[in-house]
C-alpha positions as CSV (number, residue, x, y, z in Angstrom):
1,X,-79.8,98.3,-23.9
2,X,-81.5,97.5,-20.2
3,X,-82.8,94.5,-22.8
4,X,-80.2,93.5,-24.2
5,X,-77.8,93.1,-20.8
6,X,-80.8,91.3,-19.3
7,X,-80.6,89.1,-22.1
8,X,-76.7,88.8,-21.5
9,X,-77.4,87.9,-18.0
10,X,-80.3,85.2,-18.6
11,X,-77.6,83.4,-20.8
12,X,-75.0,83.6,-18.2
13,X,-77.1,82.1,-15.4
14,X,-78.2,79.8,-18.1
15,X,-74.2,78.5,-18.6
16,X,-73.6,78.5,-14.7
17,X,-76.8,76.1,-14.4
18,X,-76.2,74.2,-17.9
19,X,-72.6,74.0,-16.3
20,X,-73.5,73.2,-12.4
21,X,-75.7,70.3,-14.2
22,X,-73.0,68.7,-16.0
23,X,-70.3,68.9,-13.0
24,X,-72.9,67.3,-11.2
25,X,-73.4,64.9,-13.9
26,X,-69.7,64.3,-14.8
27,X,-68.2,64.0,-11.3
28,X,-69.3,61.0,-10.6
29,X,-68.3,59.2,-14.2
30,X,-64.8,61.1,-13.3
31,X,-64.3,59.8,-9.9
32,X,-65.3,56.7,-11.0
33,X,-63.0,56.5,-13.9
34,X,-60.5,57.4,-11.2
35,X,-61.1,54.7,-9.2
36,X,-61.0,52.4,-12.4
37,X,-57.6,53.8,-13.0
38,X,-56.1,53.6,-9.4
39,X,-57.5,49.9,-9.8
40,X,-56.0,49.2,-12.8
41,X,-52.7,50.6,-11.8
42,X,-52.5,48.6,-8.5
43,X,-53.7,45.4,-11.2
44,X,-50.6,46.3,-13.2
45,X,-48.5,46.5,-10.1
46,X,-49.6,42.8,-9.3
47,X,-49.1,41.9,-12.7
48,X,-45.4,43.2,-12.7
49,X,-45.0,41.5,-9.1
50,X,-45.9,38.6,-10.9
51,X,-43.9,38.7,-13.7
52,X,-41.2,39.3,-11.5
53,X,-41.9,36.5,-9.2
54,X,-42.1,34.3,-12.5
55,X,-39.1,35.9,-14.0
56,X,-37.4,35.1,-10.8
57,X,-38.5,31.3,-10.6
58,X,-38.1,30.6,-14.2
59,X,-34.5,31.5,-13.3
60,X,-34.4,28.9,-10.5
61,X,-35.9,25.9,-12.5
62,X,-33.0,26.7,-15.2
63,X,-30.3,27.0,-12.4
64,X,-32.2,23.1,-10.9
65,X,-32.2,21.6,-14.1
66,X,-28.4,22.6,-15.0
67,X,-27.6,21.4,-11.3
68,X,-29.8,18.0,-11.8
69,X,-27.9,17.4,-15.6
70,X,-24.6,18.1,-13.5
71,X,-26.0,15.4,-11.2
72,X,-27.2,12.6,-13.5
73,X,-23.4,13.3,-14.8
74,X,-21.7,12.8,-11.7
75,X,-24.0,10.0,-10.7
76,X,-23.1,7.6,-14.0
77,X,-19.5,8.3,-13.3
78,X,-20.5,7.1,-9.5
79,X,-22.2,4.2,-10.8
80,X,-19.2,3.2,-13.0
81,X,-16.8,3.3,-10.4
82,X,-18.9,1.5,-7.8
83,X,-19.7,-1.1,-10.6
84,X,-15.8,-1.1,-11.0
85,X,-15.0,-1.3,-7.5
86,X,-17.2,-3.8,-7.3
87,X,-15.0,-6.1,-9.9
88,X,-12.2,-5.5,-8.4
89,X,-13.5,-7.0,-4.6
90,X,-14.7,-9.5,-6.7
91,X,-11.1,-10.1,-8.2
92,X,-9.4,-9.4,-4.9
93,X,-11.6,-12.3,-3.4
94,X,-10.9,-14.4,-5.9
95,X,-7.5,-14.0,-5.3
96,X,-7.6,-14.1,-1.4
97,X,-9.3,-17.4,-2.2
98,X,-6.2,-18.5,-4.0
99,X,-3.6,-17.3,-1.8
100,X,-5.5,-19.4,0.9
101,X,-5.5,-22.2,-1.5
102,X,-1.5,-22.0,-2.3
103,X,-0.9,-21.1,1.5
104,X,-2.2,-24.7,2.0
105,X,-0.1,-26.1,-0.6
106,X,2.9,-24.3,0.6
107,X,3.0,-24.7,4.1
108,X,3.7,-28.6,3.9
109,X,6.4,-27.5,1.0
110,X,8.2,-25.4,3.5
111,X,8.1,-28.5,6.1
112,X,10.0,-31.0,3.7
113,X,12.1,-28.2,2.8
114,X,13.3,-27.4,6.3
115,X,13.3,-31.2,7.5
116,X,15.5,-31.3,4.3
117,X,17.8,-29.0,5.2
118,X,18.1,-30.5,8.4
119,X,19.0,-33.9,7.1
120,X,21.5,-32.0,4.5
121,X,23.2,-30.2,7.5
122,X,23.4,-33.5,9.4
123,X,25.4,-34.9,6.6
124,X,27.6,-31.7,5.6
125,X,31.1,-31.0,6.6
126,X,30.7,-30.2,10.9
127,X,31.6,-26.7,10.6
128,X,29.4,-23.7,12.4
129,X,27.5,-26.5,14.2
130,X,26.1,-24.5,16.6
131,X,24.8,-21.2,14.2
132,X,23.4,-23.9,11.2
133,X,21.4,-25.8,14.1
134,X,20.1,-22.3,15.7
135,X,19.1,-21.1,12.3
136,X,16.7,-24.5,11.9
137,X,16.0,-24.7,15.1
138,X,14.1,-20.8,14.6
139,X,12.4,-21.9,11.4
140,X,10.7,-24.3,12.8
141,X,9.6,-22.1,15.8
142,X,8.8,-19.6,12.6
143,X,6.0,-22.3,11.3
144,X,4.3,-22.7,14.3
145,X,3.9,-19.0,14.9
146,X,0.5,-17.0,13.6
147,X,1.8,-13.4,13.8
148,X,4.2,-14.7,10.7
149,X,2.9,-14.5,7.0
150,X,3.3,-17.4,5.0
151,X,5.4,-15.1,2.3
152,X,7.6,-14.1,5.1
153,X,8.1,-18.2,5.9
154,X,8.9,-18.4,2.6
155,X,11.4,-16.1,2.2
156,X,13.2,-17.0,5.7
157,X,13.3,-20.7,4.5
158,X,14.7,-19.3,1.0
159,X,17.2,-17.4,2.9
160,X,18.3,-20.0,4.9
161,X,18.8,-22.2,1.8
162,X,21.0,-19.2,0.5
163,X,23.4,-19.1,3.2
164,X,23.9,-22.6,3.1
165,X,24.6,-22.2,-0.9
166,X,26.8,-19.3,-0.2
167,X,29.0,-21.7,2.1
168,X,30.2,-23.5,-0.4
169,X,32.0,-20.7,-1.9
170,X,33.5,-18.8,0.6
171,X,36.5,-19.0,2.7
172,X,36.1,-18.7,6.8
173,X,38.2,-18.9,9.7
174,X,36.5,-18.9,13.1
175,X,37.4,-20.0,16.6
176,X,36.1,-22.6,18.6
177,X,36.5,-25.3,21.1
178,X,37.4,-28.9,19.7
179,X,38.3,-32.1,21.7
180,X,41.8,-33.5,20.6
181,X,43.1,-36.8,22.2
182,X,40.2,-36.3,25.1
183,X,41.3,-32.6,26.2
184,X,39.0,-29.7,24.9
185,X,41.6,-26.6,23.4
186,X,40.9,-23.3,21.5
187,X,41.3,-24.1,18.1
188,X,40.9,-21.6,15.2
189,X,38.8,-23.2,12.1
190,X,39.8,-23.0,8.5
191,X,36.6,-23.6,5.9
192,X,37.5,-23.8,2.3
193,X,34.2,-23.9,0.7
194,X,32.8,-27.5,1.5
195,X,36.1,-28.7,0.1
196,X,37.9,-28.9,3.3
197,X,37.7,-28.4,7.2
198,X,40.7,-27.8,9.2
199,X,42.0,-27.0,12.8
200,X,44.9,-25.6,14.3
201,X,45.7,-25.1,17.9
202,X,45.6,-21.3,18.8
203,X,49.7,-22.1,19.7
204,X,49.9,-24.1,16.0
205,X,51.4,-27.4,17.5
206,X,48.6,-29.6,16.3
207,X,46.4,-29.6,13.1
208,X,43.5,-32.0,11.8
209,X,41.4,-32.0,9.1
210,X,37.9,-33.5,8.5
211,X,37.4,-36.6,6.5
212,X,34.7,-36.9,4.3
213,X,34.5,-40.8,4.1
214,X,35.1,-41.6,7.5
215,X,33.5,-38.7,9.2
216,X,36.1,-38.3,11.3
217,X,39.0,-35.9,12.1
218,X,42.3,-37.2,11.4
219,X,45.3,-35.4,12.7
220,X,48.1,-33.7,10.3
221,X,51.3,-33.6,10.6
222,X,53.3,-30.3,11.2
223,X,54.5,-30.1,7.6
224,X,51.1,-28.5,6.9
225,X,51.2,-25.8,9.6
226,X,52.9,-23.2,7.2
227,X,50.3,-23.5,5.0
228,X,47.7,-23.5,7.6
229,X,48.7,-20.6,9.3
230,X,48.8,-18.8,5.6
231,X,45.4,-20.2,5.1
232,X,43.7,-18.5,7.6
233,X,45.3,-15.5,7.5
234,X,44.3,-15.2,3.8
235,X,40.2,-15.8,5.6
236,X,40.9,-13.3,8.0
237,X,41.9,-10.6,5.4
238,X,45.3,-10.4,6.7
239,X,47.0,-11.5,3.6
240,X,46.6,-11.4,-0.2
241,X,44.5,-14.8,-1.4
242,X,47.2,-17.4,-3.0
243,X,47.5,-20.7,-4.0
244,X,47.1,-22.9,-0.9
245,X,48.7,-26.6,-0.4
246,X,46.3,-28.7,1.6
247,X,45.1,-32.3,2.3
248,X,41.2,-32.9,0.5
249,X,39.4,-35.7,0.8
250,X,38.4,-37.2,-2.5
251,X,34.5,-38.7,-2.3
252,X,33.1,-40.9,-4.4
């Protein structure tokens, strides 16, 4: 029995010592493997970082490229409308190249066509004397001036040609002063068109009318103040328009 625990107690301190001598043995390999695993874990955390940090950029160069196609998509449209915008300066020069070349042709037309006028009025039938000669008088001023555009030239000088058209087909009446046998009296004028161009006294004792032919005024007698006095009531808007008997010179 005393043998046989003996023999239980040899075996036990035999394990403890077996055992102390692998602890001694297998710490080390276990703190070691340890250490391999807190270095591989902090290696996977570097690896994750930098999957994320590639993750993250790969992100950013897909986002650059869709912003640099956007880019090259905008800048072709840019480049076609500079390219256009380029033609058209190129046709606006051109143009601005002939407007200065018919601006040099036109000027001198507008001359002749004023000095024209001006003879024409010379030779008409004397009435509004003083408003026709004004109305030159500023187109000419008008073509000297800088701070005036040749189409606005144009179209005053077109304008002036118009009134002088539309004379010829209206009826006026108009007062004025007009020498008769030396004395200057208040006479009201009667225009018919360019057909005729007669005066009355303002108190109707004397009446003239202007001859064509002779360029002169030639007195009428009083059987023509009735219709006179009609006519230029009829101008004045005072009375219906109606068939009018009155002296015309007949031109060749």
């Amino acid at each position: 029995m005393k043998l046989f625990n003996s023999l239980l107690l040899a075996s036990a301190m035999t394990a403890t010592f077996a055992m102390a001598q692998d602890d001694s043995v297998l710490k080390p390999a276990v703190d070691e493997a340890a250490k391999i695993n807190e270095s591989a874990a902090k290696s996977q955390d570097k690896i994750n970082n930098i999957a994320d940090q590639i993750d993250s950029k790969l992100q950013a160069f897909k986002t650059l490229n869709k912003e640099i196609e956007g880019l090259n998509v905008y800048n072709n449209q840019l480049s076609k409308q500079i390219a256009n915008q380029e033609q058209e300066m190129a046709d606006l020069n051109a143009s601005i190249d002939e407007v200065s070349v018919i601006e040099r042709q036109i000027t001198p037309l507008m001359i002749r066509m004023i000095d024209g006028l001006e003879q024409f009025v010379a030779l008409d039938v004397p009435f509004l004397e003083e408003e026709r000669a004004k109305r030159i008088a500023d187109l000419k001023d008008m073509m000297d001036r800088a701070d005036v555009s040749a189409s606005e030239k144009f179209r005053r000088v077109m304008e002036a040609y118009q009134v002088e058209m539309d004379y010829g087909r209206t009826m006026e009446a108009y007062s004025g002063i007009h020498s008769i046998d030396g004395t200057e009296r208040d006479v009201e004028f009667l225009r018919l068109g360019r057909t005729a161009l007669i005066y009355q006294t303002r108190d109707a004792s004397k009446q003239g009318v202007w001859n064509k032919q002779t360029r002169q005024w030639e007195e009428l007698d009083s059987s023509y103040r009735t219709q006179i006095t009609k006519g230029l009531r009829m101008a004045k808007k005072q009375l219906a328009p109606d068939l009018l008997m009155l002296p015309v010179a007949i031109t060749d």
